[in-house]
C-alpha positions as CSV (number, residue, x, y, z in Angstrom):
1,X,83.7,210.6,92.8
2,X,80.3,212.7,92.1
3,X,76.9,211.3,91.6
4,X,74.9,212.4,89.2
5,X,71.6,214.7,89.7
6,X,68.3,212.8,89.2
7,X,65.0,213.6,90.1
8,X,63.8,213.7,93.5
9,X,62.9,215.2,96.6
10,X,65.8,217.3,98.9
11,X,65.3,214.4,101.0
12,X,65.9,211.5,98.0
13,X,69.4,213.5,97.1
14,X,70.6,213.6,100.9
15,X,70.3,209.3,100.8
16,X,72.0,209.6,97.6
17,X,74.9,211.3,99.1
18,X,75.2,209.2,102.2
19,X,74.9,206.3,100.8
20,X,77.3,204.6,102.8
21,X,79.1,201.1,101.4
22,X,78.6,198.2,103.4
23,X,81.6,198.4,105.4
24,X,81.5,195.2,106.6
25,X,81.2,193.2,103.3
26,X,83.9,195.7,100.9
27,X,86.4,195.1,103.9
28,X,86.1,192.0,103.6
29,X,86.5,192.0,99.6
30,X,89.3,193.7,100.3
31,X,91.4,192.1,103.0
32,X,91.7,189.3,100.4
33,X,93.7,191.3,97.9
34,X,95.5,193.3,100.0
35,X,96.9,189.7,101.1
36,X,97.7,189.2,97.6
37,X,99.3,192.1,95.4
38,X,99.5,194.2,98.3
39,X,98.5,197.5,96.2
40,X,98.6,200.6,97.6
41,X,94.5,201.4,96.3
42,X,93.6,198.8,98.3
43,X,94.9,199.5,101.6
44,X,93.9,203.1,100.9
45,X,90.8,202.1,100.4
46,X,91.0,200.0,103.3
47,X,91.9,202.6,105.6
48,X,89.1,204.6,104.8
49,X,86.8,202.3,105.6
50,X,88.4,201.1,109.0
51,X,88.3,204.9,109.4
52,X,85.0,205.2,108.9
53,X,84.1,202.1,111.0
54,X,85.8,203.9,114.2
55,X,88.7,201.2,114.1
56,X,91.0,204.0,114.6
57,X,94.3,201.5,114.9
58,X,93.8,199.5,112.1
59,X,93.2,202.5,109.9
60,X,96.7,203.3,110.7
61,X,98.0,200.2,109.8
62,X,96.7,199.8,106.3
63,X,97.2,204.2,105.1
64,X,100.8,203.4,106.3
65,X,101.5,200.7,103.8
66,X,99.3,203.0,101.6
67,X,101.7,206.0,101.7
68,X,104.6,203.7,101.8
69,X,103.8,202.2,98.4
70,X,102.6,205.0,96.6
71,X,105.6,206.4,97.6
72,X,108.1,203.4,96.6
73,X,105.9,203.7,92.9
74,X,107.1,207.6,92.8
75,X,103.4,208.3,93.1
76,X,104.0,211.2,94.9
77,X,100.7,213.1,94.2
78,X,98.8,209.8,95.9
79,X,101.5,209.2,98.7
80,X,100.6,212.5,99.6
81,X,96.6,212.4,99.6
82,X,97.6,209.1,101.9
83,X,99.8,211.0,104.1
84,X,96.6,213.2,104.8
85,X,94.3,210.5,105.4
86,X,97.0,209.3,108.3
87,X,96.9,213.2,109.0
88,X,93.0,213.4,109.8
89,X,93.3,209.5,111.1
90,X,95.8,210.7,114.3
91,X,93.9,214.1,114.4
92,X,90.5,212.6,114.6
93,X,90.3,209.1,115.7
94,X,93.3,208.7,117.7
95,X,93.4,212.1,119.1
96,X,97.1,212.9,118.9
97,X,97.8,216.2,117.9
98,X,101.8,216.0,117.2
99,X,101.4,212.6,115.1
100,X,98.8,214.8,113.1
101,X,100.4,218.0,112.4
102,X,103.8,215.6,111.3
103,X,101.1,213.5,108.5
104,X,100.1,216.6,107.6
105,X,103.5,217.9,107.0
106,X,104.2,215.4,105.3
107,X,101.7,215.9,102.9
108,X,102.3,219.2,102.2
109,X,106.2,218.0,101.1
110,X,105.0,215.3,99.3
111,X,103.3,218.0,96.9
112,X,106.5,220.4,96.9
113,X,107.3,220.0,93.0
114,X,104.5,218.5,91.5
115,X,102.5,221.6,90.1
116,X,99.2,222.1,90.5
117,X,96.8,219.4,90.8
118,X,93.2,218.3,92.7
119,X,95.8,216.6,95.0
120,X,96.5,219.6,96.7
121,X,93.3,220.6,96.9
122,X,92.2,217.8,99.2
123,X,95.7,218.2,101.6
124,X,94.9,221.6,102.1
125,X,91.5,220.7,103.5
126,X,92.6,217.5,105.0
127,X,90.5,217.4,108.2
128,X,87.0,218.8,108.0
129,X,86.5,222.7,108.6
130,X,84.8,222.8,111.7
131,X,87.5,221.2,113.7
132,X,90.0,223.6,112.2
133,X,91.1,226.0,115.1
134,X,92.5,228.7,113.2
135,X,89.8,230.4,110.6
136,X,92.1,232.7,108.6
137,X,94.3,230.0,108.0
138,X,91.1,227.6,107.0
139,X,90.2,231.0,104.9
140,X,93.2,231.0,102.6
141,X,93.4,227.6,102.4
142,X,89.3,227.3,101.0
143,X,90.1,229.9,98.6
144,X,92.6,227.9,97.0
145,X,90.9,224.5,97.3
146,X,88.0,226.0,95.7
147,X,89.9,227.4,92.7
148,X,91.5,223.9,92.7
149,X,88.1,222.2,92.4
150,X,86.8,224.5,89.8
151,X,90.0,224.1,87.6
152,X,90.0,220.5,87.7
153,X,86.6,219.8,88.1
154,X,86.3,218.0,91.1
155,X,82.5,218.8,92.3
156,X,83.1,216.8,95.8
157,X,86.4,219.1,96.5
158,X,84.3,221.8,95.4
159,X,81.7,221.0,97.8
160,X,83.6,220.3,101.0
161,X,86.2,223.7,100.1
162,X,82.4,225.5,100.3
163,X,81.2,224.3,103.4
164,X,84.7,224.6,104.9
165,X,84.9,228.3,103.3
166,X,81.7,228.8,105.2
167,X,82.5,227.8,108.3
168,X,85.9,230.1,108.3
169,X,83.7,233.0,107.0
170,X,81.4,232.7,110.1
171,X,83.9,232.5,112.2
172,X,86.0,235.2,111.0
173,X,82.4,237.3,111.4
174,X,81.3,237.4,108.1
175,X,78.0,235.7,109.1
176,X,76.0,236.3,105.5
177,X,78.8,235.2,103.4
178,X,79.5,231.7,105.5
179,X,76.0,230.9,105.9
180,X,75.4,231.1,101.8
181,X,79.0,229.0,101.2
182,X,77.1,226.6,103.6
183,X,73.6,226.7,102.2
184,X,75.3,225.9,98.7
185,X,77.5,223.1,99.4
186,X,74.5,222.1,101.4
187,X,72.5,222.4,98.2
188,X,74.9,220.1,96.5
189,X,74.8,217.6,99.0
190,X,70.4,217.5,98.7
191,X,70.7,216.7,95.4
192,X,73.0,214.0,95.7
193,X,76.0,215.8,93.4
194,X,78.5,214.3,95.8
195,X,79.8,211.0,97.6
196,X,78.9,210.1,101.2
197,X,82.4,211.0,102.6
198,X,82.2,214.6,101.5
199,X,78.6,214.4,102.6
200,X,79.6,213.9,106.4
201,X,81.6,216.9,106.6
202,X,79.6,218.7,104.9
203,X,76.7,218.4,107.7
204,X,79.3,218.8,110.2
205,X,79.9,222.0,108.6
206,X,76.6,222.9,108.6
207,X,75.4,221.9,111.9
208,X,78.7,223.8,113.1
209,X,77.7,226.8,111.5
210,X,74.0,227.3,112.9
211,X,75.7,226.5,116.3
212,X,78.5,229.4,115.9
213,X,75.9,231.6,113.9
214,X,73.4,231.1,116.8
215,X,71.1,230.1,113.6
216,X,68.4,227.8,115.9
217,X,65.5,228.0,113.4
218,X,68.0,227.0,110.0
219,X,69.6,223.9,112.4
220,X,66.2,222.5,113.1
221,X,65.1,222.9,109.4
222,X,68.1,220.7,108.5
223,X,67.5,218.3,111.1
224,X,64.2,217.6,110.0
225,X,65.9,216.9,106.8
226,X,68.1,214.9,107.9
227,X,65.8,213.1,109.9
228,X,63.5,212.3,107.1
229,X,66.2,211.2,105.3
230,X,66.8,208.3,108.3
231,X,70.4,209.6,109.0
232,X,69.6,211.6,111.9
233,X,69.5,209.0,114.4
234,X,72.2,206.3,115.9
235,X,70.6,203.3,114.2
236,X,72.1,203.9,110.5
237,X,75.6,203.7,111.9
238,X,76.4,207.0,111.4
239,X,77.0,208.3,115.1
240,X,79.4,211.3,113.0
241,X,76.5,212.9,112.4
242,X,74.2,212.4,115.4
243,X,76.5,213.0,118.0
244,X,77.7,216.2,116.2
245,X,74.3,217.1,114.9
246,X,72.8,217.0,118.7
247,X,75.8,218.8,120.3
248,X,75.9,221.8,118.0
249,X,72.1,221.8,118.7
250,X,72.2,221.7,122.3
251,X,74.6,223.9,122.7
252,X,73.0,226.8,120.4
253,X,69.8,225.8,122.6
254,X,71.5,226.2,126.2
255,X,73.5,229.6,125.1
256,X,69.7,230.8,123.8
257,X,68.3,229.8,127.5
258,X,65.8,226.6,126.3
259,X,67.7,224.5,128.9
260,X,65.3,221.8,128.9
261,X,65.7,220.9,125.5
262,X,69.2,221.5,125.2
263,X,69.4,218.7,128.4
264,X,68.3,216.3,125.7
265,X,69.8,216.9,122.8
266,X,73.9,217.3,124.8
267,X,73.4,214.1,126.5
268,X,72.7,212.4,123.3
269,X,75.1,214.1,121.5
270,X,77.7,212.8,125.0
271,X,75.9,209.3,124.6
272,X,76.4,208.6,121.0
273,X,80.3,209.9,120.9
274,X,81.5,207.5,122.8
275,X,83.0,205.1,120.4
276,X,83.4,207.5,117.7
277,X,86.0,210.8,116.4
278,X,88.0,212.6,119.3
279,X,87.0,216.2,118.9
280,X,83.2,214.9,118.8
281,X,83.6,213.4,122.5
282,X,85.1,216.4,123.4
283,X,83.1,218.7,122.3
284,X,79.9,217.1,123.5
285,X,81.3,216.6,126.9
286,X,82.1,220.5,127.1
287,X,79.0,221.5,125.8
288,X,77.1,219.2,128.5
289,X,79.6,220.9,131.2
290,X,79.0,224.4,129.8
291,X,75.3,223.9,130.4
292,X,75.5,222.2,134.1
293,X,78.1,225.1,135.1
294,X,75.2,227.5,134.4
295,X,72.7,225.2,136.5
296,X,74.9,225.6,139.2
297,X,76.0,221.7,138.8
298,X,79.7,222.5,139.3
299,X,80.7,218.7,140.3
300,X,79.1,217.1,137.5
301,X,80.9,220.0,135.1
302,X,84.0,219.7,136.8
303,X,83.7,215.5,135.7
304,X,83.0,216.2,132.5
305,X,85.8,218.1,131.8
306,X,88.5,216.1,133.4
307,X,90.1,214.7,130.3
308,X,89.4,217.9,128.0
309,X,92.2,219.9,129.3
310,X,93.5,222.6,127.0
311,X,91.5,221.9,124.1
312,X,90.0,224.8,122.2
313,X,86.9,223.0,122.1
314,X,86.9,223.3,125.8
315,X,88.7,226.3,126.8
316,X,85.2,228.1,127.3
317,X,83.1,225.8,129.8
318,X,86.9,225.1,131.0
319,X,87.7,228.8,131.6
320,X,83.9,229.3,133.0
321,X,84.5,226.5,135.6
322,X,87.4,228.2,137.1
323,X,85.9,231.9,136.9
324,X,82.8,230.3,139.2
325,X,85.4,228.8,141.4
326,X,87.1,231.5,141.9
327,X,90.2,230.3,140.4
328,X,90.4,233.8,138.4
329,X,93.9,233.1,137.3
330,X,93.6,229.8,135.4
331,X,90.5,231.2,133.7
332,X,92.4,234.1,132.1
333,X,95.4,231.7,131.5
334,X,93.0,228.9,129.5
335,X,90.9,231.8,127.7
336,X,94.2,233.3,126.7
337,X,95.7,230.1,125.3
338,X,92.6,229.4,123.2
339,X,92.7,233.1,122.1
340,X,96.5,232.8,120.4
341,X,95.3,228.9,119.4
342,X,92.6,230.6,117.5
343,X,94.2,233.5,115.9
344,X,94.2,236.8,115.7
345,X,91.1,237.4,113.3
346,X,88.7,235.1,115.1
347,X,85.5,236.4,115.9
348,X,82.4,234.3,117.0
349,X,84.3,232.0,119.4
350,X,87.0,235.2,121.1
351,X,84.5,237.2,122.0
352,X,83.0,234.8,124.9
353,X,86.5,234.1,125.9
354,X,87.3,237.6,126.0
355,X,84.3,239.0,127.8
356,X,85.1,235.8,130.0
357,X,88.4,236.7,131.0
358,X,88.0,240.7,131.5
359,X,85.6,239.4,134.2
360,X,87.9,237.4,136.0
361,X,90.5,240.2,135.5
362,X,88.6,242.6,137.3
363,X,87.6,240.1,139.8
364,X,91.7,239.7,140.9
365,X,91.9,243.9,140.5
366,X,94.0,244.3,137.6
367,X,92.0,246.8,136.1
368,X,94.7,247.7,133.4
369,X,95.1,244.2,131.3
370,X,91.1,244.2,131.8
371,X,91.2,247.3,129.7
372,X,93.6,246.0,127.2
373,X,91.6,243.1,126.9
374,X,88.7,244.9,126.1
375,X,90.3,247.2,123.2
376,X,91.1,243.7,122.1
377,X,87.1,242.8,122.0
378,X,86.4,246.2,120.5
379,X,88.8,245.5,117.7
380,X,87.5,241.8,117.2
381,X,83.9,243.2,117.1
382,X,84.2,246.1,115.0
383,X,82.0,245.4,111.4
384,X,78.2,244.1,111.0
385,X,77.3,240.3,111.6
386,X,78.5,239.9,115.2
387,X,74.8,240.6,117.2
388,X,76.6,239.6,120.4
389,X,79.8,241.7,120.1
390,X,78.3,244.9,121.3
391,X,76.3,243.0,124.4
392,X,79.9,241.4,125.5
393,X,81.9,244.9,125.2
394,X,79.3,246.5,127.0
395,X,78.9,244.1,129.8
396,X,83.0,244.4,129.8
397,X,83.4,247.3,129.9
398,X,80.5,247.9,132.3
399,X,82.4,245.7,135.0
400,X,85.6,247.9,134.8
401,X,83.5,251.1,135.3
402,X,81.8,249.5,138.2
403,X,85.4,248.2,139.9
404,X,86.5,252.2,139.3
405,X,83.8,253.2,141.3
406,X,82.5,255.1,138.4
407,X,78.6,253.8,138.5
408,X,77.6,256.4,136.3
409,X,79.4,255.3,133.5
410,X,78.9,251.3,134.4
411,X,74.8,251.9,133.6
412,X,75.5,253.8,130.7
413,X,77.1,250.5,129.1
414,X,74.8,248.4,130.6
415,X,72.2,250.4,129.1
416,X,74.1,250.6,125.6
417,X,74.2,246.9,125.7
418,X,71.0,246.6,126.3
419,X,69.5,248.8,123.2
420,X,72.1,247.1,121.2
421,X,70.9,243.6,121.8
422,X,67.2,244.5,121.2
423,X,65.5,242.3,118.7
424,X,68.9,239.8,118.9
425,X,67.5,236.5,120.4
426,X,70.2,236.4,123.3
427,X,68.0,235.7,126.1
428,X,71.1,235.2,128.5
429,X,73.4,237.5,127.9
430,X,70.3,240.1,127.9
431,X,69.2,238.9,131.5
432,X,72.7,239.3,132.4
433,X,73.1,243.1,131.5
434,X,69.8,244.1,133.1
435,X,70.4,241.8,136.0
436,X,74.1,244.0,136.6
437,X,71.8,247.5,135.8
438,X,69.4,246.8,138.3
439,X,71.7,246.0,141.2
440,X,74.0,249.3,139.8
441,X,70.9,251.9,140.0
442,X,69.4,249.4,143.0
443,X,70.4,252.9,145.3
444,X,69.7,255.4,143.2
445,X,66.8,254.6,141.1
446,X,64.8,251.7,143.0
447,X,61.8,251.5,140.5
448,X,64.4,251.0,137.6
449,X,66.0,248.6,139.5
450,X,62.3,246.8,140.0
451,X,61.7,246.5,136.7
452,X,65.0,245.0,135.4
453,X,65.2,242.8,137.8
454,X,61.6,241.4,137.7
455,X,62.7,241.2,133.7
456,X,66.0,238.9,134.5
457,X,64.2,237.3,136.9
458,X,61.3,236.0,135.0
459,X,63.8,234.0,132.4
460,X,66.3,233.1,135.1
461,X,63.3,231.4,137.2
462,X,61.8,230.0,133.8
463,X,64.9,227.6,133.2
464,X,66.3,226.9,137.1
465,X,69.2,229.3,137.1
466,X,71.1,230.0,139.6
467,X,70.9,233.7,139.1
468,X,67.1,233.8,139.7
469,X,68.3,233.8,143.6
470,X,70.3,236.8,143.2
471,X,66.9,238.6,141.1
472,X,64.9,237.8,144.1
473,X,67.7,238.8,147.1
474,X,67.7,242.1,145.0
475,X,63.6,242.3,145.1
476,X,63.8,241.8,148.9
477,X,66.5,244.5,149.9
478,X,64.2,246.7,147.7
479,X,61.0,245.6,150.0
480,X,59.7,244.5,147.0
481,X,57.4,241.4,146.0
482,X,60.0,238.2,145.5
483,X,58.2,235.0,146.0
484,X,60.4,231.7,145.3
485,X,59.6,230.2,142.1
486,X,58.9,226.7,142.1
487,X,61.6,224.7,141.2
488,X,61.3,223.3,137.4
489,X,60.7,219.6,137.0
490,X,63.2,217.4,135.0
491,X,62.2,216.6,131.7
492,X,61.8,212.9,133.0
493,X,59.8,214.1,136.2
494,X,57.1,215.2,133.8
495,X,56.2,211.8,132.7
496,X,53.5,209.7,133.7
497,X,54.8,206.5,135.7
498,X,53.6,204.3,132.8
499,X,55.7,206.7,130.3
500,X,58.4,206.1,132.7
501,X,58.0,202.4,132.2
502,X,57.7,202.4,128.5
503,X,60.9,205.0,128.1
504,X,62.6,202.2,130.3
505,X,61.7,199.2,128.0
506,X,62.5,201.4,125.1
507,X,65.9,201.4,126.5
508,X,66.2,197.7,126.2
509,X,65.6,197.9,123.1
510,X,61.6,196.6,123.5
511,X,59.7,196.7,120.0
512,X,56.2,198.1,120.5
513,X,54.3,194.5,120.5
514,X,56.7,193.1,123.1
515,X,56.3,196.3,125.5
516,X,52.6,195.6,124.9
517,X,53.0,192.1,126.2
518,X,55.0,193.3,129.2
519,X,52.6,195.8,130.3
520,X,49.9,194.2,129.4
521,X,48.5,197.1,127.4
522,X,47.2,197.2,123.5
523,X,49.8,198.1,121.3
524,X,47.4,201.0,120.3
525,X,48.3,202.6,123.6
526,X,51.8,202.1,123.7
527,X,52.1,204.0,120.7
528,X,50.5,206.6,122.3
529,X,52.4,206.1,125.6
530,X,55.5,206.5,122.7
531,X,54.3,209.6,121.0
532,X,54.0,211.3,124.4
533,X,57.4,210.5,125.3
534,X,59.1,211.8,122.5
535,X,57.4,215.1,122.8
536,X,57.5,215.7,126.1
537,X,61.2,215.0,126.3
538,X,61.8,216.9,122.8
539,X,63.4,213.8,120.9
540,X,62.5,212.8,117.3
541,X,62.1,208.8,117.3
542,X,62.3,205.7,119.4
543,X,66.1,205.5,118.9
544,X,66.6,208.7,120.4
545,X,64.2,207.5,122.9
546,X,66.3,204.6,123.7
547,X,69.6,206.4,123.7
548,X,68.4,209.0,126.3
549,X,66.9,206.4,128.7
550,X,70.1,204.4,128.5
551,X,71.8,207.6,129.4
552,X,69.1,209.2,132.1
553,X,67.8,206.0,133.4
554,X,70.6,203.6,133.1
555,X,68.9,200.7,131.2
């Protein structure tokens, strides 16, 4: 069901198209007729709303009768649209895989002889695009939806096949393309053309696709929509969009080096997942992990990860935490699994894992599958739109060259990888070629090898990494100038003790006059004990606020 356009602001459309039923009171309309008649609609309907109230179990219970009665009417087309909703129900909420992929089957046969319809369209997209692990596959089947959609006119199928169709683009390299299927359905979702459930996966989509795109500046512009829209934040119960929403934005943070804020933003995103869709707990807890394995916090990685065990969504920060080990086996085996779970067109999300696992290859001395893995990275990268794809063949092949003994032609890459990444916002993968040149030429050319490593070192020591060390050991052999930087202060250690005191109360869930009262301050200066808070932690309200103190400071 679409809504119609009216006049407004971007912001006005957005709360048009997530304007959620009350849960709470249609359930309970509806738990009286499904007593009654039993009809399929209603426990459909049911379904969806247990679904989208995280009550994962009894979801199941009422699209099962769904299915099963759609499919004792011969209502095959509808049986099979309920068979998908069971599909994304298992795939999502109960985190079973198998049960999934037989729903989804299911679907698919349900749909075998009926011609074409809008039905099809919405089985072929039956879970949202960015938790699609194959992107060719997603590809073909957005094409179709989307032809679908337009055929039948179904502006909500037409919207989510967009925003799915933008995601595989992206992934698949074609950065332009995705981003303006995204900004589209994203356009159609502002001015309130389509319902709130296509609306949710739409900003999935669209946070997903900054995050893979590396797009920081066009993620915060939609969050500041999103947040003056008042669905931004835990407090609207609509945790599918925070928690997702914050972990797509600290991870595109930590991979461009602002550590501080990405702290924030991944322990929200952690925070607010708890209760909520499978792959959004994982992928917030790998994020966070991915982030402490490059602080050097291995233990507190190596916890996050325990239950996210060969999951694409955590193959990387997985794969990472066995290459710092040392465990250079098990990170080529989980970067190669991910690599044939992803397919053999996948672009944004292989080349990490492949750059990753030449490393660890050279690192056990099989020099020969490093080289076949990095003909595999060429071919992946070839084509415009991939900024990072000449930095991560460059640095792999630079690694080789250096294990052959060839120096030479190890700085020549590095040095390749460096002219090609000029301009590219990929503060980390930057330090990490010139940190490599400067110990390479650290014998032959000591003033080069000064100035790169000064360079690396002067982000490294910005953000606490644990590379900065290995700048300034480098600075020392060379006699040079290499005094310790001062360690960098949590976000929390930069607040005032009565900030720390409000931040705690906010955590309890304190409204300004009763923190006043506590205190025993004016309410004028709590708020401004509150505005400093938020900006000196980097969070957007009080909810955030309280979220991050129940997380950081346990209240």
């Amino acid at each position: 069901m679409t809504i119609g356009r009216e006049a407004g602001t971007p912001v006005d459309g957005i709360r048009r198209s997530l304007a959620a039923v009350d849960v709470d009171e249609r359930r309970r309309q509806l738990a009286g007729l499904a007593t009654g008649a039993d009809a399929p609609e209603v426990r459909h309907e049911l379904a969806g709303l247990c679904y989208l109230a995280y009550e994962f179990a009894e979801a199941r219970t009422h699209a099962e009768a769904a299915f099963l009665g759609f499919k004792q009417r011969s209502d095959r087309r509808r049986a099979a649209v309920a068979a998908a909703l069971l599909g994304r129900i298992f795939f999502e909420g109960l985190d079973n895989r198998p049960a999934a992929n037989g729903w989804f089957s299911r679907a698919r046969t349900m749909l075998e002889d009926e011609g074409p319809c809008v039905e099809r369209g919405w089985v072929l997209l039956g879970l949202v695009g960015c938790s699609v692990e194959n992107a060719e596959q997603l590809s073909r089947d957005c094409t179709e939806a989307l032809e679908i959609a337009r055929s039948f006119g179904d502006t909500d199928l037409e919207c989510k096949a967009l925003a799915d169709g933008g995601i595989a683009a992206i992934s698949l390299g074609r950065l332009e393309e995705g981003l303006a299927k995204v900004d589209e359905a994203m356009a159609m979702v502002s001015c309130g053309e389509v319902g709130y459930f296509t609306a949710a996966q739409v900003l999935c989509d669209a946070v997903t696709a900054c995050e893979r795109s590396g797009e920081v500046g066009r993620l915060e512009a939609w969050l500041d929509v999103l947040d003056d829209a008042g669905v931004a934040s835990p407090d609207d119960r609509r945790p599918l969009m925070f928690s997702h929403c914050h972990t797509a934005y600290g991870t595109v943070l930590c991979r461009a080096g602002r550590w501080r804020e990405a702290e924030g933003a991944l322990q929200l995103g952690v925070a607010t997942s708890r209760d909520g869709f499978g792959y959004h707990r994982i992928g917030g807890r790998a994020a966070l992990a991915e982030l402490r394995i490059r602080q050097g916090r291995v233990d507190e990685a190596t916890l996050l990860l325990e239950r996210c065990a060969h999951r694409v969504e955590a193959a990387f920060a997985e794969a990472l935490l066995h290459q710092v080990q040392g465990r250079h086996d098990e990170a080529v085996s989980v970067a190669t699994r991910a690599l044939r779970d992803l397919g053999p067109d996948e672009r944004v999300r292989a080349v990490p894992l492949l750059g990753l696992a030449v490393r660890s290859m050279v690192a056990v001395g099989d020099l020969e599958a490093a080289q076949e893995a990095v003909v595999e990275l060429e071919r992946r990268t070839q084509g415009p739109g991939l900024r990072s794809g000449a930095g991560y063949t460059a640095l792999a092949l630079a690694e080789i060259h250096r294990a052959s003994g060839d120096v030479s032609a190890s700085v020549q890459e590095l040095e390749r990888g460096l002219a090609a990444l000029a301009g590219s916002r990929l503060p980390l993968l930057e330090a990490e070629l010139r940190m490599l040149l400067a110990e390479a030429v650290e014998a032959t050319n000591p003033s080069l090898a000064e100035a790169e490593a000064r360079s690396a070192l002067e982000l490294y020591a910005a953000i606490d990494a644990p590379e900065a060390a290995r700048c300034r050991a480098l600075l020392t052999r060379l006699g040079r100038d290499a005094p310790a930087v001062p360690r960098r202060p949590s976000p929390v250690d930069e607040l005032s003790a009565r900030e720390r005191e409000v931040l705690l109360l906010l955590g309890r869930g304190r409204s300004n006059p009763e923190i006043a009262a506590e205190l025993y301050i004016s309410r004028k200066t709590v708020e401004h004990h509150v505005g400093a808070v938020l900006r000196k932690l980097g969070l957007r309200n009080r909810t955030e606020a309280a979220t991050y103190a129940g997380r950081v400071l346990g209240s």
